[in-house]
N, C-alpha and C positions, 0 to 999 in steps of 0.2 A: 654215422653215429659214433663211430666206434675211435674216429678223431677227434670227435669234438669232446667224448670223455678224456681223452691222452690232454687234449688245451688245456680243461678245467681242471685235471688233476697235474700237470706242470705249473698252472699259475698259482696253484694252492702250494705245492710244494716251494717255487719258487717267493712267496710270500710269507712261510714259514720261515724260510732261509733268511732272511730278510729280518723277519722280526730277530729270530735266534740273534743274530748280529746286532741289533740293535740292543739286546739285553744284554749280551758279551761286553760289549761296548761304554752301557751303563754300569755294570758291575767293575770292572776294570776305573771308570771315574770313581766311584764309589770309594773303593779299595786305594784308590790314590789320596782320595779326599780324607780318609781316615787313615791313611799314612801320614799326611802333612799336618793331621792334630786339628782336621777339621771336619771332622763326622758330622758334629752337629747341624755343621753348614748344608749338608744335602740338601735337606728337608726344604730348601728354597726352588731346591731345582725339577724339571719334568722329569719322569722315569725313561725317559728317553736320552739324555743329558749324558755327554760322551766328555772325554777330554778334550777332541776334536772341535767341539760347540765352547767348551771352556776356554781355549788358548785366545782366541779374539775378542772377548768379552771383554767391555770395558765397564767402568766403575757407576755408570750412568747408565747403562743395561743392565747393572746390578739392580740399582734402584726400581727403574720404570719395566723392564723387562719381567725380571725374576723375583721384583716386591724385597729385596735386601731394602729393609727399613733399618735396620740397625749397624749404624755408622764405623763400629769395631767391628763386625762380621765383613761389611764389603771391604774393609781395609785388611784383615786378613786375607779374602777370597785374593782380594789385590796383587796380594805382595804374592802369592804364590804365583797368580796369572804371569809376573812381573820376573820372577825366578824360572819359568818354564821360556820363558823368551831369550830370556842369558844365556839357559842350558842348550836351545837351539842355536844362539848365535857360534857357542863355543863349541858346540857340538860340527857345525859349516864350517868353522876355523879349523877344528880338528883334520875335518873330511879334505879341506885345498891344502891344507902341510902336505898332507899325507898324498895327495896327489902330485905334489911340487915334486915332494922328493919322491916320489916313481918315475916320476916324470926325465929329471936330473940324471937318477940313477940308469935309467934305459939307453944313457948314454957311452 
């Protein structure tokens, strides 16, 4: 008995954990969304909705997915989707320089 309380009281905690992260998660989107001067735009999204869920979103999962009916909002949503793809590519260019030259350097 006295296991099976320790199971259901791990999976509860472990499901709390869980959620907790999932609202960290959303708030932190949130927070970015209203940094990029698009607050407004949440209100499309699940309270679940991470930046994670955001980065591969495309323009067409605006629409049919998320209900963006209005054609200035998913072109906003867009361009940002489209600036966080830049900042990773440049952010992976940053990361092999900098490998190059340790790399070079260790010589």
């Amino acid at each position: 008995m006295a296991l099976r309380q320790k199971l259901v009281r791990s999976e509860h905690v472990r499901r709390s954990s869980d959620e907790r992260n999932v609202l960290r998660g959303h708030a932190l989107f949130v927070r970015f969304m209203e940094r990029k001067g698009l607050g407004d735009c949440v209100r499309y999204f699940p309270e679940s909705m991470t930046l994670g869920n955001l980065r591969p979103t495309t323009e067409c999962e605006l629409l049919t997915k998320y209900g963006v009916q209005d054609a200035a909002d998913r072109d906003r949503i867009m361009r940002i989707v489209d600036e966080s793809h830049r900042e990773d590519q440049s952010d992976a260019e940053v990361r092999t320089k900098s490998c190059a030259i340790q790399f070079y350097c260790s010589f």
